[in-house]
C-alpha positions in Angstrom: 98.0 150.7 -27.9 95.0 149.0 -26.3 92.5 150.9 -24.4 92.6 148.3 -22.1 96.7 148.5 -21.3 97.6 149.3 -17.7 99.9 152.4 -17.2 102.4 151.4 -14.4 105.5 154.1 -13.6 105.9 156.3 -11.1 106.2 159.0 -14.1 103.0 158.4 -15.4 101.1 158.2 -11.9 102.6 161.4 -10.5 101.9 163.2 -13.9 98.2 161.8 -13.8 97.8 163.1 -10.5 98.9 166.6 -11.4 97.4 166.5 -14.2 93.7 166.2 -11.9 94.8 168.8 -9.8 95.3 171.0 -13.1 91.6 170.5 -14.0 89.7 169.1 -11.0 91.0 171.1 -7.9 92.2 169.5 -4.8 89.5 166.8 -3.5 90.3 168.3 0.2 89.8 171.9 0.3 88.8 172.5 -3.4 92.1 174.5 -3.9 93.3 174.9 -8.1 96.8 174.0 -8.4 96.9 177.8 -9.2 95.8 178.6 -5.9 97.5 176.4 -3.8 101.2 176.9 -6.4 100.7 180.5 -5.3 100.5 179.3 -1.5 103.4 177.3 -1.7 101.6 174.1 -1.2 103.0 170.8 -2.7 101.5 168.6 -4.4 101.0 165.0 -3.6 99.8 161.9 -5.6 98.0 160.3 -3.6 97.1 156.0 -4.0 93.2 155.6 -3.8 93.9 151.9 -3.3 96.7 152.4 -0.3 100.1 151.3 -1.3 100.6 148.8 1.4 97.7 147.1 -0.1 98.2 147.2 -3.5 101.9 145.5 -3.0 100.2 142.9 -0.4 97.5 141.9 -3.4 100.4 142.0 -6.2 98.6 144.6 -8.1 100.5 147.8 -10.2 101.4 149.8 -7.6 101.7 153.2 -10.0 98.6 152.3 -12.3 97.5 155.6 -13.4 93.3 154.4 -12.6 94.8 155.0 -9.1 96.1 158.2 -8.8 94.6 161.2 -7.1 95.9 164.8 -7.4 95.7 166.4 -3.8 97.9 169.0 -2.1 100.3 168.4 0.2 98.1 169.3 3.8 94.8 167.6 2.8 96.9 164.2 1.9 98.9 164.6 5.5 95.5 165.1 6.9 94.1 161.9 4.9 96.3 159.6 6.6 96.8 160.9 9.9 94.6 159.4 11.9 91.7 161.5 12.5 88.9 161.5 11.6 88.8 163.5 8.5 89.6 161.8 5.2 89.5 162.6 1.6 85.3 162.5 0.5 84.3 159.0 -1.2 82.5 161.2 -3.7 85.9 162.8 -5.1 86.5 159.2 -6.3 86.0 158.5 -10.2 84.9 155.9 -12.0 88.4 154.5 -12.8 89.2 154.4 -9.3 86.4 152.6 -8.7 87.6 150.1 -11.2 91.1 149.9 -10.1 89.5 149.3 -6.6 86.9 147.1 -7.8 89.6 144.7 -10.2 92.3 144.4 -7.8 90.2 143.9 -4.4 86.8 141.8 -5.9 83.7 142.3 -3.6 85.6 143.7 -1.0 86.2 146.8 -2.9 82.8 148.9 -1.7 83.6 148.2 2.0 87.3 149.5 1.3 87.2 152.5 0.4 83.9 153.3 2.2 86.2 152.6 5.4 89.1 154.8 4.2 87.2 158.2 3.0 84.3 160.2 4.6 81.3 161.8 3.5 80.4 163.4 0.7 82.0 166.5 2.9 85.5 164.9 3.4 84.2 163.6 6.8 82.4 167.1 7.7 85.6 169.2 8.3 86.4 170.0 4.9 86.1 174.1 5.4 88.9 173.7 7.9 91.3 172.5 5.1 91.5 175.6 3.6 93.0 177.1 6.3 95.5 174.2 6.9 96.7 175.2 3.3 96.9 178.7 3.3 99.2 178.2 6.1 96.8 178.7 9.4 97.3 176.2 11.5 93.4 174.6 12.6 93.9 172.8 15.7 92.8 169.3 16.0 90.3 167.6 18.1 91.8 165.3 21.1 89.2 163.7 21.7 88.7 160.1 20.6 85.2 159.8 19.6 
């Protein structure tokens, strides 16, 4: 098989994401799969490159290079509309690529608009709560 061959099924993409969690710990709260299995928390594989735009640009939408092992909470809080998101740091060099390959020039601006600091955002020790199952309330404000 070439090094170069894009892995595209669901199968693949969710076990790639697991598979991250196994051996790199939750980007969010820095949880091990251990940790968080023991906690009840889910797992989720999460799309670097969101979904919607990966179908709008007619890329793979399950290409492995995209996948991202987080748990359940910290991927709910990711795309909930606050202000906290995932840290742009927790990405690797394949995402990067993927990003990079299916967006062009645009890619840097991308995903420097959909995750935070190199903190996840500066809220990252309230995750850990969230997924041990204390509830962290949320900031109404809309700055």
């Amino acid at each position: 098989m070439s090094a170069d061959r894009v892995i595209d099924n669901p199968e693949s993409f969710f076990n790639e994401a697991l598979w991250q969690l196994r051996t790199l710990r939750c980007p969010g709260c820095g949880r091990s799969d251990v940790t968080l299995a023991r906690a009840g928390v889910a797992a989720r594989a999460h799309h670097v490159v969101y979904e919607q735009e990966v179908r709008r640009r007619g890329g793979a939408l399950h290409d492995t290079r995209n996948a991202m092992g987080v748990c359940d909470p910290c991927h709910a809080r990711h795309h909930d509309g606050t202000p906290w998101r995932l840290a742009l740091s927790a990405l690797t060099a394949e995402h990067h690529a993927f990003a990079a390959e299916l967006l062009g020039d645009s890619a840097g601006d991308y995903l420097a608009r959909r995750y935070g600091s190199s903190t996840g955002g500066g809220t990252t020790y309230g995750m850990a709560s969230i997924c041990a199952g204390v509830t962290v309330p949320r900031s109404t404000s809309s700055a």
